[in-house]
Backbone bond lengths (Angstrom), bond angles and torsions (degrees), N, CA, C in turn:
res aa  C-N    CA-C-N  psi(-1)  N-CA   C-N-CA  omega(-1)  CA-C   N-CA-C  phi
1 X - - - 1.455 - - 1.518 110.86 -
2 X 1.295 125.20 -42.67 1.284 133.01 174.59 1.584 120.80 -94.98
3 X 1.163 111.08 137.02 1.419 124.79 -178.20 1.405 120.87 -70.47
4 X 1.260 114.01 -49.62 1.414 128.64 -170.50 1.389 118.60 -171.97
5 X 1.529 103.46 118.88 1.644 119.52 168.28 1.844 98.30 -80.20
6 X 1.496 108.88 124.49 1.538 106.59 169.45 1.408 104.89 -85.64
7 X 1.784 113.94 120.24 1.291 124.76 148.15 1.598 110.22 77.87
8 X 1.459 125.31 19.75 1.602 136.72 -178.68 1.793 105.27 -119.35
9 X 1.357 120.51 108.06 0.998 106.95 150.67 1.802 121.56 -102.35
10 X 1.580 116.81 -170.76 1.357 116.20 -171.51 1.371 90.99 -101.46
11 X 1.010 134.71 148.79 1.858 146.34 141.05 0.874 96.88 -121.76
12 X 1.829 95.85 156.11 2.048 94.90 144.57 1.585 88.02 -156.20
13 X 1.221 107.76 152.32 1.535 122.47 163.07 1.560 98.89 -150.47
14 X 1.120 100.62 163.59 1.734 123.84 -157.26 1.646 109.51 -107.28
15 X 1.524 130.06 175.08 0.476 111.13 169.50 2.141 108.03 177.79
16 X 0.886 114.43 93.06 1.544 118.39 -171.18 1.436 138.09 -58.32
17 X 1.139 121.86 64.48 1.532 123.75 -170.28 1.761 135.99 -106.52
18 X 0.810 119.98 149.96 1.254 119.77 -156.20 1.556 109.60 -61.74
19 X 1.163 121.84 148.07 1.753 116.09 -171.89 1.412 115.75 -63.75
20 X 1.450 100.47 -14.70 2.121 108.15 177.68 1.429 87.03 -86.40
21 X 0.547 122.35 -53.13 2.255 102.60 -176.09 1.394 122.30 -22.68
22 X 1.594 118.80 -33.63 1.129 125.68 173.10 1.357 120.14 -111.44
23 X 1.374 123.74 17.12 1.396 154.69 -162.16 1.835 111.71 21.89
24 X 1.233 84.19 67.25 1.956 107.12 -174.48 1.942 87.04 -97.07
25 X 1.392 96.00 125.73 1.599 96.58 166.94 1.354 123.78 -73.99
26 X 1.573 118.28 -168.06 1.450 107.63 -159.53 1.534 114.40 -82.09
27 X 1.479 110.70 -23.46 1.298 119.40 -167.42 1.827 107.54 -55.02
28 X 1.723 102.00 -24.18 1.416 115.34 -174.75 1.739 113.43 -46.00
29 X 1.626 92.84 -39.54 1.422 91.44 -177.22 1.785 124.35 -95.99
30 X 1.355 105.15 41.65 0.856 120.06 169.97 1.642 119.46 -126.29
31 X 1.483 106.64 -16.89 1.222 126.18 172.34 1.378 103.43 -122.05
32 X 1.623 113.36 169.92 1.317 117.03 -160.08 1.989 93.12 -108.08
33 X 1.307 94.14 127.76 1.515 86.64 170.44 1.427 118.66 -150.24
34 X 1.394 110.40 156.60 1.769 122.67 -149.68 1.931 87.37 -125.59
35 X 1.535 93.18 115.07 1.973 102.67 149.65 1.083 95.08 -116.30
36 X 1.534 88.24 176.29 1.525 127.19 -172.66 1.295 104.39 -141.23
37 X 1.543 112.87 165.31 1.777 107.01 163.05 2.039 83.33 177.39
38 X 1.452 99.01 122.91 1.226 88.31 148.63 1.590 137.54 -103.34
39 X 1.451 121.23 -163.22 1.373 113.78 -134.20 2.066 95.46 -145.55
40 X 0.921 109.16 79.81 1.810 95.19 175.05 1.509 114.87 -93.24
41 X 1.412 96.09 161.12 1.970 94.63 175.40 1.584 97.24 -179.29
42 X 1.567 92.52 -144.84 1.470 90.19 172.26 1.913 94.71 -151.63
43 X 1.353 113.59 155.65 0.892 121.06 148.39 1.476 149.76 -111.97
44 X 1.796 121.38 140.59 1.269 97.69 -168.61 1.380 125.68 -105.89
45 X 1.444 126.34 115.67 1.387 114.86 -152.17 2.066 100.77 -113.15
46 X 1.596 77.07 123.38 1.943 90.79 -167.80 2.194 111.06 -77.38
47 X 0.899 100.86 -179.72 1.730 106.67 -151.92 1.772 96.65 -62.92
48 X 1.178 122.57 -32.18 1.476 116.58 165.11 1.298 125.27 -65.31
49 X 1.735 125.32 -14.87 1.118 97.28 -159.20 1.567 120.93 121.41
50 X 1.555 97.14 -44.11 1.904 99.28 -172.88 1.731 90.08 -77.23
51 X 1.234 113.19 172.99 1.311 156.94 153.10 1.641 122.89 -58.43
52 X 0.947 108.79 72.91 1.767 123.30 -154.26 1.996 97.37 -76.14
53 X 0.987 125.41 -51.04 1.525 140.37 168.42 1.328 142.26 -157.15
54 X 1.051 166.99 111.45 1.167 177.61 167.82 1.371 109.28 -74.60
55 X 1.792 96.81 138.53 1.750 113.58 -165.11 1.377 96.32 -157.72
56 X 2.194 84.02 101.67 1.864 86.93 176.67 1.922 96.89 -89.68
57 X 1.544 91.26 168.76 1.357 116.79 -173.10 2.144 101.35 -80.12
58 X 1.009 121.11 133.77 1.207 114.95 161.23 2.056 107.14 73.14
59 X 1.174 87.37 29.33 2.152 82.51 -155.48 1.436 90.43 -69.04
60 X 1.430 142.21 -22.54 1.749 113.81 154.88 1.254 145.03 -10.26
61 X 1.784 94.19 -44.51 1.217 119.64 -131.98 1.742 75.78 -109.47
62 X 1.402 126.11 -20.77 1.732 113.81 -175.01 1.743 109.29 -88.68
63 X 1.366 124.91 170.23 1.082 115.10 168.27 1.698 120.55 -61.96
64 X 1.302 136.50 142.37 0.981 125.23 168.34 1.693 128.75 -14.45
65 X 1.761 86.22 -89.32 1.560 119.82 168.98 1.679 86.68 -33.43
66 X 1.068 141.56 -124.78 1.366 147.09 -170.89 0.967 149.07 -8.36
67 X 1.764 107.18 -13.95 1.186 127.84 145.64 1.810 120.51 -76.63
68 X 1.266 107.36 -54.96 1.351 127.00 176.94 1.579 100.21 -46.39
69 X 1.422 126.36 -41.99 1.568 118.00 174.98 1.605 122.09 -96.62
70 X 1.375 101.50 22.40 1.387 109.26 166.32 1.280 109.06 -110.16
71 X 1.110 118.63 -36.69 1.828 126.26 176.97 1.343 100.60 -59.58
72 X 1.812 109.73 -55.89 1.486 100.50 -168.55 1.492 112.68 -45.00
73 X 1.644 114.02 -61.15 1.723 132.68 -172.06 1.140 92.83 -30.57
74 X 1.786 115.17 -76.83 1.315 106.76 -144.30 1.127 115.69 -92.20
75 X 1.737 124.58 12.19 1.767 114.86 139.66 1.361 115.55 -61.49
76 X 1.207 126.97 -11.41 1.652 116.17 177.80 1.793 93.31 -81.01
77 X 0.848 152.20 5.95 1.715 134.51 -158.38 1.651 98.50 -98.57
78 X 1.085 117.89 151.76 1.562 122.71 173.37 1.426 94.21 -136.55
79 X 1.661 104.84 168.86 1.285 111.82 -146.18 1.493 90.88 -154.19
80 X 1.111 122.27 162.52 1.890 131.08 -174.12 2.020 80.13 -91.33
81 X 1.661 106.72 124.72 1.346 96.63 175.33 1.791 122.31 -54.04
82 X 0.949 129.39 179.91 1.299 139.30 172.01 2.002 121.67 -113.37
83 X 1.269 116.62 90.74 0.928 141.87 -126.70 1.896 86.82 -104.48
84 X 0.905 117.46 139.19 1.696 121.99 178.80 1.544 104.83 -155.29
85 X 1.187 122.18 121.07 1.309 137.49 -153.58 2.137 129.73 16.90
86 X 1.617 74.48 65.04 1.800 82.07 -169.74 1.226 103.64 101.52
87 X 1.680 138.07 -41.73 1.214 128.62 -134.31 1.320 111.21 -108.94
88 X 1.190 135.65 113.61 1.792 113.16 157.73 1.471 129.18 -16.38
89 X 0.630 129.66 167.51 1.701 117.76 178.34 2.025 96.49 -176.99
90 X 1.360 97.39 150.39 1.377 98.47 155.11 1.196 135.43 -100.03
91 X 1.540 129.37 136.32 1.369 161.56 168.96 1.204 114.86 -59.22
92 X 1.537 98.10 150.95 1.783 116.18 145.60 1.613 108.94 -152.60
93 X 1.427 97.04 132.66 1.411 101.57 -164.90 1.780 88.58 -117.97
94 X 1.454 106.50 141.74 1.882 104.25 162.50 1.658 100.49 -77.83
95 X 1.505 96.63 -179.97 1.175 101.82 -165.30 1.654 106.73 -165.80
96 X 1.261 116.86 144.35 1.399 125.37 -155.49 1.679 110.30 -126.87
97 X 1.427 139.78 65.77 1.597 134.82 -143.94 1.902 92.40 -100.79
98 X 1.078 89.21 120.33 1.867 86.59 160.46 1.819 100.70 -109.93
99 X 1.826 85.03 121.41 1.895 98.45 169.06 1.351 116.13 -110.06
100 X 1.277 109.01 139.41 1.821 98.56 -161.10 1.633 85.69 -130.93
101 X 1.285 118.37 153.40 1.608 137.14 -171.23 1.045 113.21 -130.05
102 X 1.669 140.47 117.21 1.408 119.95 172.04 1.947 93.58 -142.90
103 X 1.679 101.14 139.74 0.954 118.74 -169.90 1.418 112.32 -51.51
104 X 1.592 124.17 169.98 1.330 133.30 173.57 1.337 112.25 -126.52
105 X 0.627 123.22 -162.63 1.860 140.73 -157.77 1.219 83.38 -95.36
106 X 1.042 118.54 -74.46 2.044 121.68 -152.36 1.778 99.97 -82.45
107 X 1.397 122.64 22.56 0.998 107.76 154.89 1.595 107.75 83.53
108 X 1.347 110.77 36.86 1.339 115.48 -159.71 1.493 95.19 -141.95
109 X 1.542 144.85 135.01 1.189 158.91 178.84 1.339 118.92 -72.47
110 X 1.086 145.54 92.64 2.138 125.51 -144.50 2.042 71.53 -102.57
111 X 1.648 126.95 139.14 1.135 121.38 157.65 1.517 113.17 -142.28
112 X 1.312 114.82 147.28 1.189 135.94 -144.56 1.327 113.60 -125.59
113 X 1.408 124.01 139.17 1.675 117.95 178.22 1.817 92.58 -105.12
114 X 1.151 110.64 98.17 1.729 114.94 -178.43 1.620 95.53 -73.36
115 X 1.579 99.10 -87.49 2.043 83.50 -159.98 1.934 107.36 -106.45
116 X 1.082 106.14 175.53 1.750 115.18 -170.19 1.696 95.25 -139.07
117 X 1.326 116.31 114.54 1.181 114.52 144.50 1.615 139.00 -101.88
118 X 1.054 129.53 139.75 1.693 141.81 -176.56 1.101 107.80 -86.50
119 X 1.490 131.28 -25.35 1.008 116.25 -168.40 1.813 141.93 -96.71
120 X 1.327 139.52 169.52 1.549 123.78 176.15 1.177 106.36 -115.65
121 X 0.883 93.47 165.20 1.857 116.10 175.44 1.266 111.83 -97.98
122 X 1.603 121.46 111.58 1.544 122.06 -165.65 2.082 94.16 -139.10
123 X 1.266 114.21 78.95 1.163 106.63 167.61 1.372 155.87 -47.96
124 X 1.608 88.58 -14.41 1.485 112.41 169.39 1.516 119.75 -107.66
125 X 1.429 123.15 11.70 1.379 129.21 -163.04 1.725 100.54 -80.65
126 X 1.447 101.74 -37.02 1.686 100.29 -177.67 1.593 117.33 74.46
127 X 1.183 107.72 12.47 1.948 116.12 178.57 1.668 109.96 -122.65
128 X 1.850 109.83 1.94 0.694 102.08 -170.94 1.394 114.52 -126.00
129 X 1.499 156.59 161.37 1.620 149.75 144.74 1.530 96.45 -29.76
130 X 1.450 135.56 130.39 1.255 148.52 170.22 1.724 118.08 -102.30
131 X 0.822 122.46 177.00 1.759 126.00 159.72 1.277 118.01 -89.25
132 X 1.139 152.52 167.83 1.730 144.30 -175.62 1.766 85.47 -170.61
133 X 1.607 104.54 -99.99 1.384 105.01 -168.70 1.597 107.01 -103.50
134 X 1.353 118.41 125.38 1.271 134.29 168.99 1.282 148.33 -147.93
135 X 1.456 103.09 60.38 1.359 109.44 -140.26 1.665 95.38 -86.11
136 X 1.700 121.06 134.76 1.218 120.14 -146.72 1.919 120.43 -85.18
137 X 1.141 132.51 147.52 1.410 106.81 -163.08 1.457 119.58 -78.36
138 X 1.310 128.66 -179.32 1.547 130.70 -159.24 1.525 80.98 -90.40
139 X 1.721 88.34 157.45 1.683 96.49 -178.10 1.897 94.36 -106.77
140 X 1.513 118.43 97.99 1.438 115.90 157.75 1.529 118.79 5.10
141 X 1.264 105.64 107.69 1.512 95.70 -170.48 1.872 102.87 -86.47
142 X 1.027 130.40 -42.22 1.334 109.32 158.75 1.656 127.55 -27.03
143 X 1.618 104.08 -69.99 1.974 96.46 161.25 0.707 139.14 5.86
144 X 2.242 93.44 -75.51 1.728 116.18 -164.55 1.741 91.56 -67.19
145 X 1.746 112.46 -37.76 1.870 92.43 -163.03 1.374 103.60 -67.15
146 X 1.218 120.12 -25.41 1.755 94.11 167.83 1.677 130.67 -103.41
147 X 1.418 81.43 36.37 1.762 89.88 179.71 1.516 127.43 73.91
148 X 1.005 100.44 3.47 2.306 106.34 -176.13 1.435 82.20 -46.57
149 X 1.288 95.79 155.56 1.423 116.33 169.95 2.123 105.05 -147.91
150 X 0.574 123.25 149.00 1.284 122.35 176.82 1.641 123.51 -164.67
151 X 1.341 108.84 -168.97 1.381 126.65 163.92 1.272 117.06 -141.92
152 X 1.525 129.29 136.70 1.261 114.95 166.32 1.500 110.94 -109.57
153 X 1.188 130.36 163.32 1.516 122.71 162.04 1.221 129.17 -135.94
154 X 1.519 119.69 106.89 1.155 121.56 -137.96 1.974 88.24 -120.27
155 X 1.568 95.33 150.80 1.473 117.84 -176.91 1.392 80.07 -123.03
156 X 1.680 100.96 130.83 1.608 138.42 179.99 1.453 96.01 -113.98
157 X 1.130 119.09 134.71 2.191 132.75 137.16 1.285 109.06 -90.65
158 X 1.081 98.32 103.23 1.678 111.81 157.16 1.082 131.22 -80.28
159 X 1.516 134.58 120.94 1.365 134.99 176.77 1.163 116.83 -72.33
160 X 1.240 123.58 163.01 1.418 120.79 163.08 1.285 109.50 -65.10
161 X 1.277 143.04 16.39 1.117 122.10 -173.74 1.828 94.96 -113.08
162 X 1.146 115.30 -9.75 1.212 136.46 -172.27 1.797 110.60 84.52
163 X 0.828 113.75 33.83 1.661 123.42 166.86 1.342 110.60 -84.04
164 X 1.587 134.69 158.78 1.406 117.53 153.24 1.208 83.59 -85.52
165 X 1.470 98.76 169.71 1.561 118.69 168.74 1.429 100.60 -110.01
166 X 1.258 131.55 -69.20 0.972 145.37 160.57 1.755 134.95 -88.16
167 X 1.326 106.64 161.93 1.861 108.38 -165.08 1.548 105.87 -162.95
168 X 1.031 89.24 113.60 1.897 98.70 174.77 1.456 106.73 -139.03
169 X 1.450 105.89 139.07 1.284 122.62 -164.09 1.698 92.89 -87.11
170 X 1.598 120.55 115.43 1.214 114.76 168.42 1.396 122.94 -70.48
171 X 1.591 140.19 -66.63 0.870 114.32 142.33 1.739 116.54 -144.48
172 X 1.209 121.52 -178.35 1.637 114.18 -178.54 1.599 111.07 -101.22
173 X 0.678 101.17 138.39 1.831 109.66 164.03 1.608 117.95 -119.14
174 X 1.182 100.23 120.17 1.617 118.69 -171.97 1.147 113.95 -95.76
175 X 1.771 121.67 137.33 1.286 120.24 162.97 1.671 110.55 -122.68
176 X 1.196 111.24 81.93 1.399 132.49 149.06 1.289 135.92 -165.25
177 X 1.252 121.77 -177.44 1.585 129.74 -156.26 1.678 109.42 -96.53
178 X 1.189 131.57 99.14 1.528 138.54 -167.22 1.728 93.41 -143.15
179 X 1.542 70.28 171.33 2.178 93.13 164.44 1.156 98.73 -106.29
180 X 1.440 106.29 178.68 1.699 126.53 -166.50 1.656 93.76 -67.55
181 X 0.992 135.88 -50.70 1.705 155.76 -178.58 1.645 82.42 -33.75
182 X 1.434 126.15 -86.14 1.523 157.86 -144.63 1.434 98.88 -70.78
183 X 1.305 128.70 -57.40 1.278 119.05 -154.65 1.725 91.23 -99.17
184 X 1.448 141.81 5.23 1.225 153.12 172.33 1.647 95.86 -87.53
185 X 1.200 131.50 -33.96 1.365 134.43 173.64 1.774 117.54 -86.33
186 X 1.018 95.48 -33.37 1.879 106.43 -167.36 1.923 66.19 -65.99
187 X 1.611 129.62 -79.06 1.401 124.60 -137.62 1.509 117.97 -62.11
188 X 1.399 92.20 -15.53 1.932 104.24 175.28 1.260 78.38 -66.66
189 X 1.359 138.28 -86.12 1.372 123.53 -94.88 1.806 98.00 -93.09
190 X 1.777 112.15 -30.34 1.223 102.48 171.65 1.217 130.74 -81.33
191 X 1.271 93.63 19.06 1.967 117.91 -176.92 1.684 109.01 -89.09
192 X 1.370 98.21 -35.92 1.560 115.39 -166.66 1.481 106.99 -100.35
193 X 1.576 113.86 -16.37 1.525 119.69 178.30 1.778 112.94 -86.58
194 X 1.418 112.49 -31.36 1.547 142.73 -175.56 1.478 81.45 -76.88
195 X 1.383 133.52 -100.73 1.454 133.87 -158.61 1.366 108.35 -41.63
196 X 1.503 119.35 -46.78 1.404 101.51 -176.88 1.995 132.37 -65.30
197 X 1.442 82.77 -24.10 1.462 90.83 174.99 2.048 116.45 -74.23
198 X 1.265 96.43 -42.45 1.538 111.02 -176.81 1.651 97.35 -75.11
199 X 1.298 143.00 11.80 1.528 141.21 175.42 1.953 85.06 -79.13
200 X 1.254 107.29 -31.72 1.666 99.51 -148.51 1.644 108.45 -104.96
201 X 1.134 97.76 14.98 1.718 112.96 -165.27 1.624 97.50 -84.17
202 X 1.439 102.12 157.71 1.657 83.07 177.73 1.796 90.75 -141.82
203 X 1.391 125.94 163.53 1.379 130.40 -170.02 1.435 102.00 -116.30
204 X 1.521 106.41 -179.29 1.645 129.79 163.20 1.485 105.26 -127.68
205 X 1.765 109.50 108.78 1.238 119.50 -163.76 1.620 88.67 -74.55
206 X 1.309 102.93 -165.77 1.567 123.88 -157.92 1.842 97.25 -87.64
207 X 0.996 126.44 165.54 1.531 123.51 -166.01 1.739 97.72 -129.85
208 X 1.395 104.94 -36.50 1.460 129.60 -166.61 1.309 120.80 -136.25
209 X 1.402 120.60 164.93 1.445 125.19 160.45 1.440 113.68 96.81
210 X 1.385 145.91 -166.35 1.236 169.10 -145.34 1.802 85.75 -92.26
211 X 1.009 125.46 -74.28 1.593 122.86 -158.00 1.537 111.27 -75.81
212 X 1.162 116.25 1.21 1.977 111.47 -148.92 1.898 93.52 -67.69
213 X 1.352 110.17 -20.09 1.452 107.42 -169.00 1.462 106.20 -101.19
214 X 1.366 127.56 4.61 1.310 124.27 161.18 1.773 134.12 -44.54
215 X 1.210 113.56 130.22 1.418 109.04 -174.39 1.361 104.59 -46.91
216 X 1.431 137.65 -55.83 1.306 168.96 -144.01 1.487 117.06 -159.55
217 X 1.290 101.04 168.17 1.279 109.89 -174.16 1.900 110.19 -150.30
218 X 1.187 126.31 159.40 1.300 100.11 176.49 1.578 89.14 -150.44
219 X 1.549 119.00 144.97 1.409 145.86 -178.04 1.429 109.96 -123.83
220 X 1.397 107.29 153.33 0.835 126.94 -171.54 1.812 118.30 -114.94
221 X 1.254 118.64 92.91 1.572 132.53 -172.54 1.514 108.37 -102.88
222 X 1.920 120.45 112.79 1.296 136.42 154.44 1.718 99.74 -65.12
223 X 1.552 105.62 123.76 1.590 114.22 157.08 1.963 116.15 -101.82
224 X 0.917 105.09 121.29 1.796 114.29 -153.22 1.650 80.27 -96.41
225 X 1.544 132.70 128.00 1.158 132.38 165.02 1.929 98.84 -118.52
């Protein structure tokens, strides 16, 4: 149905840690609960292709353990080299990781590097889908009184006319403490609050470049609740 995600691929690698790693109290493991946190930096990708080093932004600020299994992963990644007059050459690409954590039975955190983006945001480049009108949606005031916090991530079709046409909520990542019942409702509802607002959003199609003659186009927009 869709043509093109700009600059998002899928990963995932796993990863098993104790529910204090992310300093979730005990009650957590009695209920089922889903974090999130994303992850910026840069990566450095050498003349073959491999994954030469990785440099997250703020990594103080991540859990140990959780950093240490993001470096490991994404030194395994290879890449089509980056080639500058004939030559291989080495890179650095930024980089955008959403890691999401959701508890287990035995009291154990299973966490995951779901998606990786490559790409920047250059509003004046003109090769790319831009922002224009986006005025952002209301945050459920029930939610906020019980604290939901989330993300949604929603894939837009853009017309050439700069309308979406279409909007589907890819998926949500939650940061709070519910049952399967609760946090199955918190993800409807900021699923249905995110899409409805982004139906009315409108873009600045491409002016230039490789895509400008595309029927459509489709982007990729995080809604931060």
């Amino acid at each position: 149905m869709y043509r093109k995600v700009l600059g998002v691929i899928s990963v995932l690698a796993l990863l098993l840690l104790p529910l204090s790693a992310f300093a979730v109290g005990a009650k957590a493991m009695k209920e089922r609960v889903e974090v999130a946190m994303r992850l910026t930096g840069t990566i450095d990708i050498e003349p073959d292709g491999s994954v030469g080093g990785v440099n997250l932004q703020d990594e103080d600020k991540v859990p140990a353990q959780v950093a240490r299994f993001v470096r490991a992963s994404v030194l395994t990644w290879a890449f089509e080299p980056v080639v500058r007059d004939g030559q291989a050459v080495a890179a650095r690409t930024p980089v955008s990781l959403r890691v999401v954590g959701k508890a287990q039975g035995d009291g154990t955190l299973k966490v995951a590097i779901r998606d990786a983006s490559f790409a920047t945001y250059d509003k004046d480049s003109g090769e790319s889908v831009t922002r224009w009108q986006m005025e952002p949606p209301r945050y459920p005031s029930d939610l906020a009184d019980k604290r939901v916090q989330g993300e949604v991530f929603l894939l837009i079709r853009v017309g050439r006319d700069g309308h979406a046409q279409e909007v589907f909520a890819e998926q949500v990542n939650l940061r709070v403490m519910a049952s399967e019942r609760q946090l199955q409702g918190f993800s409807e509802r900021l699923a249905a609050n995110a899409v409805s607002a982004a139906r009315k959003w409108q873009f600045r199609p491409p002016t230039k470049g490789p895509d400008v003659d595309d029927p459509y186009w489709v982007v990729r927009v995080p809604v931060n609740y």
